[in-house]
C-alpha positions in Angstrom: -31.5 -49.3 -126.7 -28.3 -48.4 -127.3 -26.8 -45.8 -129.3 -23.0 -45.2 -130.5 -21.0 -42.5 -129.1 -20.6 -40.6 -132.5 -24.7 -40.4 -132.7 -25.3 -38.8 -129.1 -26.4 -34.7 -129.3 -27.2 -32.6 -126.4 -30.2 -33.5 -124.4 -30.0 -37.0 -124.9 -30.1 -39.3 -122.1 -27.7 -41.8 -121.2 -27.6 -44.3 -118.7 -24.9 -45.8 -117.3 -23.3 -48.7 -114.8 -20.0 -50.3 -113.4 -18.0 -50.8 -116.1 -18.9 -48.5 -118.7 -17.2 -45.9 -120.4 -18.5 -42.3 -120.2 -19.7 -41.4 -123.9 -19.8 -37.9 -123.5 -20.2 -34.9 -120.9 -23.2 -35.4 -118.8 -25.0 -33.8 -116.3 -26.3 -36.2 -113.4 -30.0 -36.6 -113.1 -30.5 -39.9 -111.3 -27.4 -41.7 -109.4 -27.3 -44.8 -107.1 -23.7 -45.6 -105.3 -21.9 -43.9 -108.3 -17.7 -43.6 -108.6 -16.1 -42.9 -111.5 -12.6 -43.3 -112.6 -11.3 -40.1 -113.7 -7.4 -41.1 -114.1 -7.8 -40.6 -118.1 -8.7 -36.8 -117.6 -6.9 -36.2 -114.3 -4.0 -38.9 -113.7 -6.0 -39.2 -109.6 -5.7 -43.1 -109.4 -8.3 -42.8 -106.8 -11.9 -43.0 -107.5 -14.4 -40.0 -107.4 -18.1 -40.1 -106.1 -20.8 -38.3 -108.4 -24.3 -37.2 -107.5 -27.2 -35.7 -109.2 -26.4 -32.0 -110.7 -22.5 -32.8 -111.0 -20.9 -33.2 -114.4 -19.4 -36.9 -116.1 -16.9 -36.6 -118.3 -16.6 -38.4 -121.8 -14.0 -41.0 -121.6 -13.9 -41.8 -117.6 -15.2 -45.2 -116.3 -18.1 -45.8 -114.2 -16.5 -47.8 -111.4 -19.5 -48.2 -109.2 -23.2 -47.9 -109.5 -25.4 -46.8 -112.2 -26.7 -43.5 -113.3 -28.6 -41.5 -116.0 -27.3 -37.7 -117.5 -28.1 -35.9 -119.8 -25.9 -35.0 -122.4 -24.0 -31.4 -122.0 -20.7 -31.8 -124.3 -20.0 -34.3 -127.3 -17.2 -35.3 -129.5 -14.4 -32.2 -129.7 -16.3 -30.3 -127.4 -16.1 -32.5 -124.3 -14.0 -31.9 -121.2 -11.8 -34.6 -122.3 -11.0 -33.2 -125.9 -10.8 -29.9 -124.7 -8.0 -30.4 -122.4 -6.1 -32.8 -124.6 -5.8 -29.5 -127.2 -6.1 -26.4 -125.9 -7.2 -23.4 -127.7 -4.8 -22.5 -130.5 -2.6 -25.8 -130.1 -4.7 -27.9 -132.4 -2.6 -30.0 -134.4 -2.7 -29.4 -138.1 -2.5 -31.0 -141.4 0.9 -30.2 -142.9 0.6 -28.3 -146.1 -0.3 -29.8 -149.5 2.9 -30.1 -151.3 2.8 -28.8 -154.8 2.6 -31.6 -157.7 
């Protein structure tokens, strides 16, 4: 089954394999031969092994193996979001302009 992205809440379980993009923050429960590609959250071109207990991040490719996590962080919450706007630099709307 699969489910988009935007539908995933914590506690769901993901799986995931070579190829795939991380859909949120997870928490490892079951991996075989995983690497992921973290060079979208860190700019390391090299690839990073994971095992059971350690943490995915949304937006990182699975470049080997397969694995299951449960979900931890979604959407503006996740790793990923979080360090692309740090507390208190959130981009904002310009003001309304008056008619």
């Amino acid at each position: 089954m699969s489910v988009p992205a935007g539908d995933l809440v914590p506690n769901d379980l993901v799986r995931v394999e070579a190829g795939d993009i991380i859909p949120a923050d997870l928490r490892v429960v079951e991996a075989v031969r995983l690497t992921l590609d973290e060079s979208a959250l860190t700019g390391e071109s090299m690839t990073v092994a994971k095992d059971v207990d350690e943490e995915l991040f949304a937006g990182t490719v699975t470049a080997t193996g397969r694995a299951a996590g449960v979900v931890v962080r979604t959407g503006p919450h996740s790793t990923c979001r979080r360090a692309r706007h740090p507390a208190g630099r959130h981009q904002q709307a310009p003001p309304a302009r008056p008619a």
